[in-house]
mmCIF file of the C-alpha atoms, coordinates in Angstrom:
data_MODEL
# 
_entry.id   MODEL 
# 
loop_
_atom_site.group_PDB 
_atom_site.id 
_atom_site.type_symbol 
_atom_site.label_atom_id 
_atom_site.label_alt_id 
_atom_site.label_comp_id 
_atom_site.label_asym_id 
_atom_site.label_entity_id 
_atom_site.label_seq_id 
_atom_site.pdbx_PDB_ins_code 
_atom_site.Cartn_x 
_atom_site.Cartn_y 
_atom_site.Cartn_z 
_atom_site.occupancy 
_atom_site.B_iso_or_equiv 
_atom_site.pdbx_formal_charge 
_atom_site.auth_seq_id 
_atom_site.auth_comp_id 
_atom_site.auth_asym_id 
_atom_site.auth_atom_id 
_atom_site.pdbx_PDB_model_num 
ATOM 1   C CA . UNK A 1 1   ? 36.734 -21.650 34.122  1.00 0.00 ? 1   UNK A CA 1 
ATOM 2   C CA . UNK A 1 2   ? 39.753 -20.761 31.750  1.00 0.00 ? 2   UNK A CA 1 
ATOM 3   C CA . UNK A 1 3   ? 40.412 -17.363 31.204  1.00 0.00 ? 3   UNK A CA 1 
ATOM 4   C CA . UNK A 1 4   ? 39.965 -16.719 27.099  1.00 0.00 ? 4   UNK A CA 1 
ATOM 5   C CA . UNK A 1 5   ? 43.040 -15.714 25.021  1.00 0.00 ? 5   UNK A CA 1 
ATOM 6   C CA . UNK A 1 6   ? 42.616 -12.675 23.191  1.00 0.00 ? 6   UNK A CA 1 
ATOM 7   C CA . UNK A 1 7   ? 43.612 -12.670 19.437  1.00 0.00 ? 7   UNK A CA 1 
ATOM 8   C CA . UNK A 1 8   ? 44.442 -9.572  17.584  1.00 0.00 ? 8   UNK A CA 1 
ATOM 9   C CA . UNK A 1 9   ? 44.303 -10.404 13.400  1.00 0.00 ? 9   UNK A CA 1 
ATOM 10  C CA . UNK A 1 10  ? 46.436 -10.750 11.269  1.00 0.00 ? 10  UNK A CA 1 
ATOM 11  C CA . UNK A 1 11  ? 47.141 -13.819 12.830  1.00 0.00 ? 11  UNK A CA 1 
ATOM 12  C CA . UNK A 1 12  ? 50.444 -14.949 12.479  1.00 0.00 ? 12  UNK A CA 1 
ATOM 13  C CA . UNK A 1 13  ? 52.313 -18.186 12.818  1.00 0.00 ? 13  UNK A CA 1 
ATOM 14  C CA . UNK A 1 14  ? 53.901 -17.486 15.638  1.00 0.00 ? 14  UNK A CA 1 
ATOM 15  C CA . UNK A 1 15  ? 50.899 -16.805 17.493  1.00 0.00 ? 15  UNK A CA 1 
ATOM 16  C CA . UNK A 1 16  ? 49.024 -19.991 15.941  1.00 0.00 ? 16  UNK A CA 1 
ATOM 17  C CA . UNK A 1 17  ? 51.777 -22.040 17.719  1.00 0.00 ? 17  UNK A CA 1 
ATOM 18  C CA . UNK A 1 18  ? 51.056 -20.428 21.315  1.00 0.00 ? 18  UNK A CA 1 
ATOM 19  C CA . UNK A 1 19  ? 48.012 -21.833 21.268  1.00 0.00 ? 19  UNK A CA 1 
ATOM 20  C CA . UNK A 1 20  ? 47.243 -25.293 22.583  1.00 0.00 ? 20  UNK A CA 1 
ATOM 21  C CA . UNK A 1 21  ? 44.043 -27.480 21.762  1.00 0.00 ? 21  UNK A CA 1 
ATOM 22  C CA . UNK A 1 22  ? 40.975 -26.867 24.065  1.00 0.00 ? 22  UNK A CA 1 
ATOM 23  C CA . UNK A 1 23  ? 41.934 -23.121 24.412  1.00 0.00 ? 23  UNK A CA 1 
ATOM 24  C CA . UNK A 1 24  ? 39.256 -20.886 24.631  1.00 0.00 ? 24  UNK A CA 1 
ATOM 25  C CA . UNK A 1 25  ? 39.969 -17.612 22.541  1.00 0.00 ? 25  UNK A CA 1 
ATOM 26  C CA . UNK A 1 26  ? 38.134 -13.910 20.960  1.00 0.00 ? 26  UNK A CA 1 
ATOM 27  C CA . UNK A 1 27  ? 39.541 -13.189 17.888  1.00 0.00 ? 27  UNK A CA 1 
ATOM 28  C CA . UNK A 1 28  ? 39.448 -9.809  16.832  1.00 0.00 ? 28  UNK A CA 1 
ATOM 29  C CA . UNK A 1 29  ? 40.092 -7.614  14.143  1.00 0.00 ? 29  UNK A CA 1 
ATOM 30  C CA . UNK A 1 30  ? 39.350 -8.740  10.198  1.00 0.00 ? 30  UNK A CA 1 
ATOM 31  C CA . UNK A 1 31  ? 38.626 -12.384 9.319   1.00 0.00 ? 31  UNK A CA 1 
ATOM 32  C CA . UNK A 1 32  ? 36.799 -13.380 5.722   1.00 0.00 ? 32  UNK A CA 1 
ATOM 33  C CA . UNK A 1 33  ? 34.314 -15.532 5.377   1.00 0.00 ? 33  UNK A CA 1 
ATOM 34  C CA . UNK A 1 34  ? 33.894 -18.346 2.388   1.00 0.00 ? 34  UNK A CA 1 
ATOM 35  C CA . UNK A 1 35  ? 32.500 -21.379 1.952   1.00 0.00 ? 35  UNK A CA 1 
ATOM 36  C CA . UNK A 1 36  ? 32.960 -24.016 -0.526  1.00 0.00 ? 36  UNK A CA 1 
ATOM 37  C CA . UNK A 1 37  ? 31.789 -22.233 -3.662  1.00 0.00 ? 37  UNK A CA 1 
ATOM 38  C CA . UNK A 1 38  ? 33.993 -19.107 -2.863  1.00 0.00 ? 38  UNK A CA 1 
ATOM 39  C CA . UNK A 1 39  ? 36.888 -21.814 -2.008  1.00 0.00 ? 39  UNK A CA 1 
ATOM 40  C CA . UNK A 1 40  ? 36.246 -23.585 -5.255  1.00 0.00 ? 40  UNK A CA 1 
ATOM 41  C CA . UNK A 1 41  ? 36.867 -20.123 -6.739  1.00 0.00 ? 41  UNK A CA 1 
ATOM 42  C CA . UNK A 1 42  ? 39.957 -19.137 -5.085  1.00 0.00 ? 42  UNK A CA 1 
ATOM 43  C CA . UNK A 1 43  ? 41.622 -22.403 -6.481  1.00 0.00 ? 43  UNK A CA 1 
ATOM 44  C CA . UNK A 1 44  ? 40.612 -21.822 -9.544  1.00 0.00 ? 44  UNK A CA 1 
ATOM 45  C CA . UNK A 1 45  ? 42.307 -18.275 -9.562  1.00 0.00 ? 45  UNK A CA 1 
ATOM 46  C CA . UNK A 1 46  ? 45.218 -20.011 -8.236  1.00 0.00 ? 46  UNK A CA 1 
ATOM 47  C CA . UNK A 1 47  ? 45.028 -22.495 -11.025 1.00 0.00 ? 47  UNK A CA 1 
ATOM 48  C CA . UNK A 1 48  ? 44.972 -19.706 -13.509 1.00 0.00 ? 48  UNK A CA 1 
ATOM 49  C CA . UNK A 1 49  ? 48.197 -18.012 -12.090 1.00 0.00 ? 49  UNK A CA 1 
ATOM 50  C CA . UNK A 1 50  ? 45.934 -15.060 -10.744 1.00 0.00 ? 50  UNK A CA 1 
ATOM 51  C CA . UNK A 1 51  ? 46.043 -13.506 -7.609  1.00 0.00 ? 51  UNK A CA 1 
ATOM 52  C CA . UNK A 1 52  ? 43.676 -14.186 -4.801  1.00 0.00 ? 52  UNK A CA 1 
ATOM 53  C CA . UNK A 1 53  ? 41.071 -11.053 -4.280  1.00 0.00 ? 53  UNK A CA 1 
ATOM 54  C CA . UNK A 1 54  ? 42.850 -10.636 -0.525  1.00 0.00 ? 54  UNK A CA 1 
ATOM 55  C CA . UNK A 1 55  ? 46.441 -11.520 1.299   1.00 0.00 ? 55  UNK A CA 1 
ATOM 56  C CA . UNK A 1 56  ? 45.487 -14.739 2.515   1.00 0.00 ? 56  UNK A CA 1 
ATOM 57  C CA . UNK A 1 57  ? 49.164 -14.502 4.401   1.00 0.00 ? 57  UNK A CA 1 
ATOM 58  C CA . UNK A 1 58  ? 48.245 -14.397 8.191   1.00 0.00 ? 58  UNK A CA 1 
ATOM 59  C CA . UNK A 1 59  ? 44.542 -14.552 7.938   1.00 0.00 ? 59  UNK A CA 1 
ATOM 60  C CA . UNK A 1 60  ? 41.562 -16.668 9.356   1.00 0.00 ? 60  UNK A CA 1 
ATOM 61  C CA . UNK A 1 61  ? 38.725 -17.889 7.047   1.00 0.00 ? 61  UNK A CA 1 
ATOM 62  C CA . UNK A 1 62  ? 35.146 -18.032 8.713   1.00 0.00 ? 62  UNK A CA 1 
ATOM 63  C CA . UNK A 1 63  ? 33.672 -20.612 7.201   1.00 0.00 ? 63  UNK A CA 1 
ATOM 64  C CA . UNK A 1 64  ? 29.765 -19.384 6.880   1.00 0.00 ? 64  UNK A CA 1 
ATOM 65  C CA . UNK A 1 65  ? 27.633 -18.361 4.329   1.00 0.00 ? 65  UNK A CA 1 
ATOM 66  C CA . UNK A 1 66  ? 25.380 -15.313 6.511   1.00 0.00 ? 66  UNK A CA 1 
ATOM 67  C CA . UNK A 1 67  ? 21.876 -15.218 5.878   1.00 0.00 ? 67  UNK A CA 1 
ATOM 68  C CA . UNK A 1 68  ? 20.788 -11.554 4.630   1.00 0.00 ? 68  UNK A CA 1 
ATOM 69  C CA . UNK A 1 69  ? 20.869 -8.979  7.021   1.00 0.00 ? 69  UNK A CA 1 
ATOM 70  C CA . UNK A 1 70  ? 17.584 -7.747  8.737   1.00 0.00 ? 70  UNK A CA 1 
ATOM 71  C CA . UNK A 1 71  ? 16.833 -3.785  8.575   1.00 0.00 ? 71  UNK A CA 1 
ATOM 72  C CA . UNK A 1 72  ? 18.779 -1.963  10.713  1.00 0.00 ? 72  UNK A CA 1 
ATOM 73  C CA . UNK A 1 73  ? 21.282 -4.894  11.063  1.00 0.00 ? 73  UNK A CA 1 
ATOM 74  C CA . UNK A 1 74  ? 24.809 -5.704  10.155  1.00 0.00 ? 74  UNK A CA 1 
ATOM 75  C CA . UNK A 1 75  ? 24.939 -8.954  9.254   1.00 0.00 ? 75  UNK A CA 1 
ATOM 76  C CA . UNK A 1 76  ? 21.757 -12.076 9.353   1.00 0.00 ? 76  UNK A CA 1 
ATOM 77  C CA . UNK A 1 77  ? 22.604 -14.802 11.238  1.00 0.00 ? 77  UNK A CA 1 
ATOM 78  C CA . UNK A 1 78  ? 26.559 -16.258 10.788  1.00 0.00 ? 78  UNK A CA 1 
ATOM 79  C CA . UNK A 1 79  ? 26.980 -20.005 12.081  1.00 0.00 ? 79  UNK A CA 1 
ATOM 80  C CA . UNK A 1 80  ? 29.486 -22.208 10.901  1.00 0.00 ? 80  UNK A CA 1 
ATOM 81  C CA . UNK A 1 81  ? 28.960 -24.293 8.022   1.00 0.00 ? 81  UNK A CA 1 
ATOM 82  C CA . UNK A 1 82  ? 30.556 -28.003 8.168   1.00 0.00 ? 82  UNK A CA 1 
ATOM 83  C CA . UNK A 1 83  ? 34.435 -28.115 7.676   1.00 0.00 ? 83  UNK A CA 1 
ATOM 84  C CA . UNK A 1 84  ? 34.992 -30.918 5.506   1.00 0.00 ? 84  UNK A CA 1 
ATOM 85  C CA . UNK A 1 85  ? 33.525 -29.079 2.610   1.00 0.00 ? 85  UNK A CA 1 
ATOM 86  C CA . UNK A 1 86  ? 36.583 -27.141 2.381   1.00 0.00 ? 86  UNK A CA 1 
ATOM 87  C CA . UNK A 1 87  ? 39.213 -30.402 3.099   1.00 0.00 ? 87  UNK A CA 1 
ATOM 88  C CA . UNK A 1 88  ? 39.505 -30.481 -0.988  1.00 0.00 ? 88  UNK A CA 1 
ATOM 89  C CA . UNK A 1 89  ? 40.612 -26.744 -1.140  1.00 0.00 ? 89  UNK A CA 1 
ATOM 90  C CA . UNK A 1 90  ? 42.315 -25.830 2.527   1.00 0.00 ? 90  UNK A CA 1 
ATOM 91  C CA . UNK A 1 91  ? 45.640 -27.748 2.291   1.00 0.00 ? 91  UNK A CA 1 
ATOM 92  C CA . UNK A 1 92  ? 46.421 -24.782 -0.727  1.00 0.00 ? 92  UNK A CA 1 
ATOM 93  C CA . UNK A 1 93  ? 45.466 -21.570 1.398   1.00 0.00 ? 93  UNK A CA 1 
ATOM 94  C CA . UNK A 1 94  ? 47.852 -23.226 4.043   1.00 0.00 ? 94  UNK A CA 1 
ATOM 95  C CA . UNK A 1 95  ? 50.348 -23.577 2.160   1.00 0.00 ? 95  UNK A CA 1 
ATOM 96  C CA . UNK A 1 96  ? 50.301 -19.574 1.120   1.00 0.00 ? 96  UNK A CA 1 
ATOM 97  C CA . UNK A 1 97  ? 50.032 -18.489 4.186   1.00 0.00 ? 97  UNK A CA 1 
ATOM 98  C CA . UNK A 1 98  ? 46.393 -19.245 6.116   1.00 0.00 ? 98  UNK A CA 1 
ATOM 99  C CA . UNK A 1 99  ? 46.681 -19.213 9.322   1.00 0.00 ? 99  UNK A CA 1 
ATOM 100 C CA . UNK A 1 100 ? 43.303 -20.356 10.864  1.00 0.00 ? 100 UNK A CA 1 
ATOM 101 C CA . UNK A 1 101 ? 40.100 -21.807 10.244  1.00 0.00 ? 101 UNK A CA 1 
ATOM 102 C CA . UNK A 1 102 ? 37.086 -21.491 11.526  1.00 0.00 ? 102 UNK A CA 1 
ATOM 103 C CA . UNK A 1 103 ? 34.218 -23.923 11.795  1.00 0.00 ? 103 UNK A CA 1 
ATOM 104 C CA . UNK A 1 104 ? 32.658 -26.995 13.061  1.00 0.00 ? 104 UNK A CA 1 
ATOM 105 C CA . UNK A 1 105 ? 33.195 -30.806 12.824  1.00 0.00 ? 105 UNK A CA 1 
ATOM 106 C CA . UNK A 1 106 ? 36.329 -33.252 11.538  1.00 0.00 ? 106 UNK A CA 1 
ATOM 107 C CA . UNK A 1 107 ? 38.632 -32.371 9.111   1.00 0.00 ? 107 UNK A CA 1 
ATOM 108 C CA . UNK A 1 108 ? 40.605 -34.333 6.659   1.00 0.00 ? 108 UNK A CA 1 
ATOM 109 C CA . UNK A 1 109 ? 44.411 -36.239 7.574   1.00 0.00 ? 109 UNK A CA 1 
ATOM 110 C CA . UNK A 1 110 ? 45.402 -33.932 4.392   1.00 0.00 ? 110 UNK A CA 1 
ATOM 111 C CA . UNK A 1 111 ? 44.602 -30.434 6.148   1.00 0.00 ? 111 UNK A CA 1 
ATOM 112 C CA . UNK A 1 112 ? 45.859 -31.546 9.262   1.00 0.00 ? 112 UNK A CA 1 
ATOM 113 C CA . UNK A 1 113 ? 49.407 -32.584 7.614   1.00 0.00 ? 113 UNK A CA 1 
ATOM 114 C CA . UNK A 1 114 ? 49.363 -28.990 6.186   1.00 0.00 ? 114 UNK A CA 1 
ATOM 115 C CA . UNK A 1 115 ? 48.611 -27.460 9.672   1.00 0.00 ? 115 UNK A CA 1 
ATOM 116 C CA . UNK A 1 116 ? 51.462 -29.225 11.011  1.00 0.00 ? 116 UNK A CA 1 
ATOM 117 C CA . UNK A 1 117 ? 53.836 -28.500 8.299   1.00 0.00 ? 117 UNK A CA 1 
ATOM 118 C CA . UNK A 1 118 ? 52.459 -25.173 7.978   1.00 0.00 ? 118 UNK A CA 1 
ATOM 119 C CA . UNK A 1 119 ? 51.487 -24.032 11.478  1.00 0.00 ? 119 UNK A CA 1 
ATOM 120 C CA . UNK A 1 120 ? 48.061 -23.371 11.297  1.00 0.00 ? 120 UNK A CA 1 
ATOM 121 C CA . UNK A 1 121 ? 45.014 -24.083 13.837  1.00 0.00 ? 121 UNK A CA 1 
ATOM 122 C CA . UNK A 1 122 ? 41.750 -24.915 13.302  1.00 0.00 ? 122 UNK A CA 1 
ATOM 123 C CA . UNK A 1 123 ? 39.274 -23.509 15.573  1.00 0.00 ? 123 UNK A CA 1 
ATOM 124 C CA . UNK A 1 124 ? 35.498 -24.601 16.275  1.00 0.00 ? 124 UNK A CA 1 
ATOM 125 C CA . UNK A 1 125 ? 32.819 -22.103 16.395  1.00 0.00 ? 125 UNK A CA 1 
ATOM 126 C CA . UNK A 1 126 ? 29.620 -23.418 17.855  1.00 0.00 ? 126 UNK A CA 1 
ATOM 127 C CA . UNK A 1 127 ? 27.193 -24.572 15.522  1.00 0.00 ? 127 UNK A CA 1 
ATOM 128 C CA . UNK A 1 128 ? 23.525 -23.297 15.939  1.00 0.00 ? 128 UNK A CA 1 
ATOM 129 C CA . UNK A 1 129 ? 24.381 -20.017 17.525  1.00 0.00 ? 129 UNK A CA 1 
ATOM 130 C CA . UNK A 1 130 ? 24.801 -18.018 14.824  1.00 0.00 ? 130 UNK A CA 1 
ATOM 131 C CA . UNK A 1 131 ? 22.213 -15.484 15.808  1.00 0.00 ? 131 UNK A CA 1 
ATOM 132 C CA . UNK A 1 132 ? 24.636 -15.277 19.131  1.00 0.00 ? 132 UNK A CA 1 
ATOM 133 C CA . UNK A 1 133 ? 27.615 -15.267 17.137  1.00 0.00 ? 133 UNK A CA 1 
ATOM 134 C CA . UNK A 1 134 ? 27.068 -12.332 14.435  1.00 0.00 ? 134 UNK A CA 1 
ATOM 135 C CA . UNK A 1 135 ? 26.676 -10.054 17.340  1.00 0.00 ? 135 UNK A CA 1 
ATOM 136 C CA . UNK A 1 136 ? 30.509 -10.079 17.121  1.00 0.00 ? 136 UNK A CA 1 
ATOM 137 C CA . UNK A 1 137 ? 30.780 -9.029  13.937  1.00 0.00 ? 137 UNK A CA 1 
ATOM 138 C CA . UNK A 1 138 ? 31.005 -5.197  14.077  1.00 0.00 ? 138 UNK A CA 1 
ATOM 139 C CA . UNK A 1 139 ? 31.520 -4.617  10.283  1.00 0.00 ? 139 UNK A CA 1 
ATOM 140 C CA . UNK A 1 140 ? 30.844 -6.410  6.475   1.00 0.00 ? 140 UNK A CA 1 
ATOM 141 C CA . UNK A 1 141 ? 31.670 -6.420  3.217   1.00 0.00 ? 141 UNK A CA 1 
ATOM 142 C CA . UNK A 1 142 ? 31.852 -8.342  0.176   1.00 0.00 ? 142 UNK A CA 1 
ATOM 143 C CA . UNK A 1 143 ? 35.473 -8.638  -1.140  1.00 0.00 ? 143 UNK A CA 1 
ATOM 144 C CA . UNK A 1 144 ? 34.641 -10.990 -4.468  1.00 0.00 ? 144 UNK A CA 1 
ATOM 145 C CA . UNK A 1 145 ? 32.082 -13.326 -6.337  1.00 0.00 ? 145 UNK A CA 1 
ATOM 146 C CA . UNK A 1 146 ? 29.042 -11.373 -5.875  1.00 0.00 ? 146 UNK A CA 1 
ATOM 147 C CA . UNK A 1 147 ? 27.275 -13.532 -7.955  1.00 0.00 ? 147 UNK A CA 1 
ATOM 148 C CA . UNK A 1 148 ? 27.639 -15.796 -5.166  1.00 0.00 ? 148 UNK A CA 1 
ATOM 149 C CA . UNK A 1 149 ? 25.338 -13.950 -2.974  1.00 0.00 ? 149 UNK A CA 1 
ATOM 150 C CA . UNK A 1 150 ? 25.369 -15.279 0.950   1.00 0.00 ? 150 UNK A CA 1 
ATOM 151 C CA . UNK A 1 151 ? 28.297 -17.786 0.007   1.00 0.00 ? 151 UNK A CA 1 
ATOM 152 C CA . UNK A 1 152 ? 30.582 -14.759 -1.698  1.00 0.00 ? 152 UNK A CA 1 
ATOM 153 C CA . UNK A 1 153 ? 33.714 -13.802 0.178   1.00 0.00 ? 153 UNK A CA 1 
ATOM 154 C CA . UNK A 1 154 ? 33.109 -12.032 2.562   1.00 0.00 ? 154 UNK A CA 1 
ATOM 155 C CA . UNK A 1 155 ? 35.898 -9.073  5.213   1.00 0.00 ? 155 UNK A CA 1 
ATOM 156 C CA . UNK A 1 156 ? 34.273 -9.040  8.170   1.00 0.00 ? 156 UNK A CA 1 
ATOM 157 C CA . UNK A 1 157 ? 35.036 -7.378  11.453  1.00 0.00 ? 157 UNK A CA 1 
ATOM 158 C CA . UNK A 1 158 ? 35.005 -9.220  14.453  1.00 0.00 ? 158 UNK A CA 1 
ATOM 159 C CA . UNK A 1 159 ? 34.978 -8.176  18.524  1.00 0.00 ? 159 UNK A CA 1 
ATOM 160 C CA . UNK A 1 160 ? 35.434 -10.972 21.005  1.00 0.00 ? 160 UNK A CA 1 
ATOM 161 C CA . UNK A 1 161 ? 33.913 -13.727 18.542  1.00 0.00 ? 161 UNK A CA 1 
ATOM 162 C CA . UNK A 1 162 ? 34.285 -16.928 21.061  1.00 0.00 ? 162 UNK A CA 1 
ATOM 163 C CA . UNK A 1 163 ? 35.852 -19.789 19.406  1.00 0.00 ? 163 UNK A CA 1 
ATOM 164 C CA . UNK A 1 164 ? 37.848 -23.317 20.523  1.00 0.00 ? 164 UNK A CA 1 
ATOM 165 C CA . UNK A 1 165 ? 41.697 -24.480 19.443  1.00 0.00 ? 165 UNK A CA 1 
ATOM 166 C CA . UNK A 1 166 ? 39.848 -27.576 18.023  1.00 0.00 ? 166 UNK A CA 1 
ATOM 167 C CA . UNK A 1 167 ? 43.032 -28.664 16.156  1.00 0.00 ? 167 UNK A CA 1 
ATOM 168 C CA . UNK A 1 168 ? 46.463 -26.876 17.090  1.00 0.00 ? 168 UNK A CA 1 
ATOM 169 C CA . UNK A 1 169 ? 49.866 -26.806 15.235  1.00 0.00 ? 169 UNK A CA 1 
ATOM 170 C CA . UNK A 1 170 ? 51.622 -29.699 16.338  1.00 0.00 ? 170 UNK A CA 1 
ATOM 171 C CA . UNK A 1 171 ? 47.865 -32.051 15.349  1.00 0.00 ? 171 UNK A CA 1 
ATOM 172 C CA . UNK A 1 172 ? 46.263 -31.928 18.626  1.00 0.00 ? 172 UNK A CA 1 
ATOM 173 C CA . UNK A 1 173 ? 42.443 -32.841 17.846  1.00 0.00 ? 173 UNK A CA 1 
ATOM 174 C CA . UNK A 1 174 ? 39.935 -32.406 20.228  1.00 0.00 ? 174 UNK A CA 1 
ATOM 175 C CA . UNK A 1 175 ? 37.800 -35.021 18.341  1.00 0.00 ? 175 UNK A CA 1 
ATOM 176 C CA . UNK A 1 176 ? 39.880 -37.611 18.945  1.00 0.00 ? 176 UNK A CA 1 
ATOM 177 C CA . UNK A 1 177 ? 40.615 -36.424 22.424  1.00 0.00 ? 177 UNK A CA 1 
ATOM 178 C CA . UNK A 1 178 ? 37.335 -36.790 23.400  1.00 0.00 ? 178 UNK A CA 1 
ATOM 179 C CA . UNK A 1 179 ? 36.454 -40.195 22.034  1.00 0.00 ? 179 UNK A CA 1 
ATOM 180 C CA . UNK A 1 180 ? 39.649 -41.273 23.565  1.00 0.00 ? 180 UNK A CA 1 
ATOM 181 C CA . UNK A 1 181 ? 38.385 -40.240 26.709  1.00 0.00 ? 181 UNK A CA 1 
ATOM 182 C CA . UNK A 1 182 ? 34.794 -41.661 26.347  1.00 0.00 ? 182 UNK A CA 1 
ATOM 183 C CA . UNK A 1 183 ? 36.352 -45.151 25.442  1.00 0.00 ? 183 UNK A CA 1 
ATOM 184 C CA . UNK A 1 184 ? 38.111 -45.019 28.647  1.00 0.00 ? 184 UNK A CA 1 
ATOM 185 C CA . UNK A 1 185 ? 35.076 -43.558 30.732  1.00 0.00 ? 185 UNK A CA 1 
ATOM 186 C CA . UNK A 1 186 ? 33.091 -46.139 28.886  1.00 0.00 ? 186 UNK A CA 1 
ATOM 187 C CA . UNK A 1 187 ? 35.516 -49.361 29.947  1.00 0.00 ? 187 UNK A CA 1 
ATOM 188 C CA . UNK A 1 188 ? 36.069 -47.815 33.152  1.00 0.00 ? 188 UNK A CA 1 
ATOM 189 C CA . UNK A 1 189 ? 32.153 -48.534 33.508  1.00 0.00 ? 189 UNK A CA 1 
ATOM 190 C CA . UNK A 1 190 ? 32.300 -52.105 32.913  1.00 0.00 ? 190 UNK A CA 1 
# 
């Protein structure tokens, strides 16, 4: 088994390109969460020449939208929500300065040009564990867009939260990977 790469946030470029698909990491430190409303919203600042409600420079966005927390608890349960919801709105946080993404399934030719131009990754998280996976987050709060409620943005805290290098700098997808290698398993079995 792979040993896991430790990441320390911010998360800079540098560090983005050190990483190679398929690697196993923990991130720790501060990540936000946001999912497509909260995304919709940034852009819409953006459009309106105001500032974004955090430094997106050298951060990773958690796409989830956490279920309430239970007494006693944190966070509720944080799994990843599907990827392609933010294609529309990721290529413009790249371009200021994101630096990772975090979620699960394909994502669009358009954000992978800007990870490549950009150097960003995009890691997986695995979906249906999120009861597993908000165990690593040590610390919450809501940033902006209350009104939002589960889907507002969110600073959270993470310690050791497991994620894949689905997608790395240079375009790497592990997506494509993998059905490349099932159409050769597949033929091979012919």
């Amino acid at each position: 088994m792979n040993k896991k790469i430790r990441i320390e946030t911010p998360f800079t470029r540098e560090a983005a390109r050190r990483l190679k698909v398929g690697d196993a990491v923990e991130i720790n430190g501060i990540i936000y969460a946001a999912r497509d409303a909260a995304h919709r919203k940034m852009i819409e600042m953006l459009d309106e020449g105001k500032e974004l409600p955090f430094d997106i420079k050298d951060q990773i966005i958690y796409y989830v939208g956490p279920c309430p927390a239970r007494p006693g608890s944190i966070i509720g349960s944080a799994g990843p929500t599907t990827s392609g919801r933010m294609d529309a709105y990721a290529p413009s946080l790249i371009e200021l300065g994101l630096t990772g993404m975090i979620g699960k399934g394909l994502r669009s030719k358009q954000v992978i040009d800007a990870m490549i131009g950009s150097g960003a990754v995009y890691f997986g998280a695995l979906g249906g564990a999120g009861a597993l996976l908000s165990r690593c987050i040590i610390a919450e709060e809501i940033t902006a867009f209350h009104e939002l409620g589960t889907e507002a943005l969110r600073k959270l805290t993470v310690k050791n939260f497991p994620a894949t290098v689905v997608i790395d700098c240079a375009g790497n997808d592990l997506y494509q990977i993998g059905k490349e290698k099932f159409r050769i398993m597949k033929n091979a079995c012919r």
